[in-house]
C-alpha positions as CSV (number, residue, x, y, z in Angstrom):
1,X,192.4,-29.7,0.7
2,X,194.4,-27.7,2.9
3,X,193.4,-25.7,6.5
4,X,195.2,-22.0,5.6
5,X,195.4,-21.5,9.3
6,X,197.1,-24.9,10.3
7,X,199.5,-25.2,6.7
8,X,201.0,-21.7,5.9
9,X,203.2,-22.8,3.9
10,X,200.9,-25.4,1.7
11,X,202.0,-24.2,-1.6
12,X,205.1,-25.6,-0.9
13,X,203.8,-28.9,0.4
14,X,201.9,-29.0,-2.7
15,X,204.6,-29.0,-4.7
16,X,206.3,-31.5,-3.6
17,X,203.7,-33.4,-3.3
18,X,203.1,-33.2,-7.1
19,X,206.8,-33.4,-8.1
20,X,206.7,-36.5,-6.4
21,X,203.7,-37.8,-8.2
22,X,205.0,-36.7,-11.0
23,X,208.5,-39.2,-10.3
24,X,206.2,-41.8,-10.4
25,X,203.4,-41.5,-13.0
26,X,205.5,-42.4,-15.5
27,X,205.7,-46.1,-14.0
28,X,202.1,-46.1,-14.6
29,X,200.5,-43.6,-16.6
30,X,196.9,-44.1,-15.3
31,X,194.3,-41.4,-15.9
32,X,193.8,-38.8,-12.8
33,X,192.3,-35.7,-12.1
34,X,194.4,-33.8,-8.8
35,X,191.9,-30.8,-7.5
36,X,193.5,-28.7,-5.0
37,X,191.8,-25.9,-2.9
38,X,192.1,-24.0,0.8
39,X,189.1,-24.8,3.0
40,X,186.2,-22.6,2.9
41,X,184.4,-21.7,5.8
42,X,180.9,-21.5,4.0
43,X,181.3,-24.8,2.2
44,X,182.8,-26.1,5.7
45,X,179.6,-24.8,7.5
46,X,177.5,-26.4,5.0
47,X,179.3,-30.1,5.0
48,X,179.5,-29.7,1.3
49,X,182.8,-30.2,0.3
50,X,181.8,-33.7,-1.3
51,X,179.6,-32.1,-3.7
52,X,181.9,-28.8,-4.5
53,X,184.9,-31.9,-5.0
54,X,181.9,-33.7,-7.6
55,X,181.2,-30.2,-9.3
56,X,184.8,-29.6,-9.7
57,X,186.3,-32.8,-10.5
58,X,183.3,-32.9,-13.4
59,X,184.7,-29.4,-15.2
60,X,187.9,-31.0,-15.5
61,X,189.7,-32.9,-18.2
62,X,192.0,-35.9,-17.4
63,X,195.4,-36.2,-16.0
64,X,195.1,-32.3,-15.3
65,X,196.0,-30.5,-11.7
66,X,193.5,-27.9,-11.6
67,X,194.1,-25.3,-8.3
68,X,190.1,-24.2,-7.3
69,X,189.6,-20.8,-8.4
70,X,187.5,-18.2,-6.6
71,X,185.6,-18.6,-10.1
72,X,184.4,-21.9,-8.9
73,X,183.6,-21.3,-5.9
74,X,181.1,-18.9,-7.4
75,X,179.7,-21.3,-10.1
76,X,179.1,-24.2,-7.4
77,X,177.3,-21.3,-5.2
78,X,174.9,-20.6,-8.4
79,X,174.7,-24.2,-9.1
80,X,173.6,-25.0,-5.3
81,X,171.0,-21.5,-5.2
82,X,169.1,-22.9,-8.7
83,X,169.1,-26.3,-7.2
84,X,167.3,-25.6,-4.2
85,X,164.8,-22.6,-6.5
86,X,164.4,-26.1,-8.7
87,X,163.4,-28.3,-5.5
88,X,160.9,-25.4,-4.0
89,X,159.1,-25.0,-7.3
90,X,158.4,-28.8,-7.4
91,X,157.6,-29.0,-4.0
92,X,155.1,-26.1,-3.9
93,X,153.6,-27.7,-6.9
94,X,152.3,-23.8,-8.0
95,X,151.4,-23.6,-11.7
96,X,151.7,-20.2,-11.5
97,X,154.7,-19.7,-9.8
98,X,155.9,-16.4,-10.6
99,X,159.6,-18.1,-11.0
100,X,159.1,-19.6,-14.1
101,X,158.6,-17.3,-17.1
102,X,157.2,-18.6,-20.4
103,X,157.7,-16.4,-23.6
104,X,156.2,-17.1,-26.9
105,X,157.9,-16.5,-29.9
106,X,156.3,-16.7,-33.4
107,X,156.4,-18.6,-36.2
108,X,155.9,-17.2,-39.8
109,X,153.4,-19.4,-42.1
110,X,155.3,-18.5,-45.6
111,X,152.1,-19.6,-47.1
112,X,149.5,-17.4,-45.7
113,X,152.0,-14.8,-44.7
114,X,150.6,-15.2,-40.6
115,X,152.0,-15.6,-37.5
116,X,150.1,-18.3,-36.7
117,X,151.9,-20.7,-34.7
118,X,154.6,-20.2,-31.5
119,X,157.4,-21.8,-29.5
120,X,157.1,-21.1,-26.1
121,X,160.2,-20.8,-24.4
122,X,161.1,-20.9,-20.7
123,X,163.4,-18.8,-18.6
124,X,163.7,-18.6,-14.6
125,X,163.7,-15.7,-12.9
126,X,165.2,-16.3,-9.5
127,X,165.9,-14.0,-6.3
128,X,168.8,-12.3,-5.8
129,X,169.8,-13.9,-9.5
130,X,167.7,-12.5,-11.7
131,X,167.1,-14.6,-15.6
132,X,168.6,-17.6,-15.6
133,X,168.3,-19.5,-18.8
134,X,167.8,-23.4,-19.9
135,X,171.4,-23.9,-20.7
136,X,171.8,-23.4,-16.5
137,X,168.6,-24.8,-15.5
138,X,167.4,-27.8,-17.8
139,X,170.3,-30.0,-17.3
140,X,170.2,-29.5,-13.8
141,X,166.2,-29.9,-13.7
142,X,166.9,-33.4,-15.6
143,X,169.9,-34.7,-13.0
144,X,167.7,-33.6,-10.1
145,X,164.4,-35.3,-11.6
146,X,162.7,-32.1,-10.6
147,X,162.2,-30.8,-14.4
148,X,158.5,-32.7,-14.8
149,X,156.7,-29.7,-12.8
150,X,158.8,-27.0,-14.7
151,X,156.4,-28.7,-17.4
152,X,153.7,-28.4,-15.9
153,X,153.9,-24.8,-15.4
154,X,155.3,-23.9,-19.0
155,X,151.9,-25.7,-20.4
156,X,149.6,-24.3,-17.9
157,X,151.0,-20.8,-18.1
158,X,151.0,-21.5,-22.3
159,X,147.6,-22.8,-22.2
160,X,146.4,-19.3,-20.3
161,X,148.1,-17.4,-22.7
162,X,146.5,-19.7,-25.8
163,X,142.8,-18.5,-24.0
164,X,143.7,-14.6,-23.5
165,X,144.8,-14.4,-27.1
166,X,141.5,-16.2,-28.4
167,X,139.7,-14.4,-26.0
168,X,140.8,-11.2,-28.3
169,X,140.0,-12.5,-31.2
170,X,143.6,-14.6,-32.7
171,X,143.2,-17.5,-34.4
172,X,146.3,-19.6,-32.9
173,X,146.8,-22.9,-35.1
174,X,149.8,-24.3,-32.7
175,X,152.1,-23.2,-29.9
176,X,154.6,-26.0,-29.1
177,X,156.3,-26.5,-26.0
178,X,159.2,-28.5,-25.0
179,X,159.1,-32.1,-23.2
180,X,162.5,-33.8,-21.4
181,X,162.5,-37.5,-22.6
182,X,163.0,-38.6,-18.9
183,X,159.2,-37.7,-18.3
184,X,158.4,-39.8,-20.9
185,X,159.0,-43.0,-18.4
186,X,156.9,-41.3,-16.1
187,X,153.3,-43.2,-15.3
188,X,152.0,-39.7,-14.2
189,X,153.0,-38.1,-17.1
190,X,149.8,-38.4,-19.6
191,X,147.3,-38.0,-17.1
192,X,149.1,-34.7,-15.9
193,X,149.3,-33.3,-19.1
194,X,145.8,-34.2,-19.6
195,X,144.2,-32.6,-16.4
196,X,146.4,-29.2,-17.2
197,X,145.1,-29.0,-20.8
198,X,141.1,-29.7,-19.8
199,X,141.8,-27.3,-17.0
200,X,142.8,-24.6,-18.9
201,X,139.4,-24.1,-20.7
202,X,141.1,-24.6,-24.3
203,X,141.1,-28.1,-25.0
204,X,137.4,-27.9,-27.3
C-alpha cells in the first residue's frame, strides 16, 4: 500500500519491486497473491484496510498481481453497507421489518390445473441501495451468522400472507420457504420456528 502524498513516484517503486520478485520466484515457485493499492482516506478513517486487503485478496486467483481498482473499492463499500443492514435487522429482532421483502411465486399443479402451492422468495431492499438480491446477501448472512432472523422474517411475513389469502377465500395447499443448513445446528432453531408458526394464527 502506498501514501500518494509521501511516494509520487510509486508506480515506479512498484515495478521494481515486482521485477525483482519476479528474479527470484523462479528459485521457488510458491503460490502468492501481490494486491497493490494507494491509501484511501475513507478506508484509512475507518481502520479497515485489513478487511478491504481480506475482500480483495479473496476475488483473486493465485500467483496473480492484481492493482485495486476504483471497482473494488466500490464492491467492498456495498459489501460493508449490507453487512451492517444484515447486523441491524438481527439486532432489532423486527419480524416485520420493512427491509426484507418476501414474494411468492406460484406453482402449477399439472393435475388439477391450480396454482396451488408457492415458493416464497426473499429480496432486501436497503437505503440508499435499493433491491439487493440473495446471490449478495445470503452468503454474506451465512459468514456473518446473522441469516437465522432473515428466517424468521421470511416465515412470519409468509405466514401473514398464507392468512390474508385464506381470509379471501384461496385454498393454499403449500408455500415453501428456504432454510440455511447452518441453522440447522442451532438449539433455538425449532422452538423459533414453532412460536412464529402458532403466532401467525395459521398453524390449525
Amino acid at each position: 500500500m502506498a501514501d500518494l502524498s509521501k511516494n509520487m513516484d510509486y508506480e515506479h517503486t512498484v515495478n521494481r519491486m515486482l521485477n525483482q520478485f519476479y528474479g527470484e520466484f523462479p528459485k521457488y515457485r510458491l503460490p502468492f497473491k501481490i494486491l497493490i493499492f494507494q491509501s484511501i482516506d475513507q478506508v484509512s478513517e475507518d481502520r479497515d484496510y485489513v478487511n478491504l486487503i481480506q475482500f480483495a485478496e479473496n476475488r483473486m486467483e493465485d500467483t496473480t498481481v492484481h492493482f485495486l481498482s476504483e471497482d473494488d473499492i466500490q464492491a467492498f463499500r456495498k459489501r460493508k453497507f449490507v453487512i451492517t443492514q444484515l447486523q441491524d435487522i438481527s439486532k432489532q429482532g423486527d419480524l416485520d421489518d420493512p427491509r426484507v421483502e418476501v414474494f411468492c411465486q406460484p406453482v402449477l399443479n399439472i393435475e388439477t390445473g391450480v396454482y396451488d402451492t408457492a415458493e416464497a422468495l426473499m429480496r432486501l431492499n436497503l437505503p440508499d441501495m435499493g433491491r439487493v438480491f440473495p446471490d449478495i446477501f445470503i452468503p454474506l448472512a451465512e459468514e456473518q451468522m446473522l441469516i437465522h432472523q432473515l428466517s424468521l422474517v421470511i416465515l412470519h411475513k409468509t405466514c401473514e400472507r398464507i392468512r390474508e389469502m385464506m381470509a379471501e377465500g384461496y385454498h393454499i395447499v403449500r408455500i415453501s420457504i428456504n432454510i440455511s443448513a447452518l441453522e440447522l445446528r442451532d438449539e433455538r432453531f425449532c422452538s423459533d420456528i414453532s412460536r412464529v408458526i402458532s403466532d401467525s394464527g395459521i398453524h390449525d
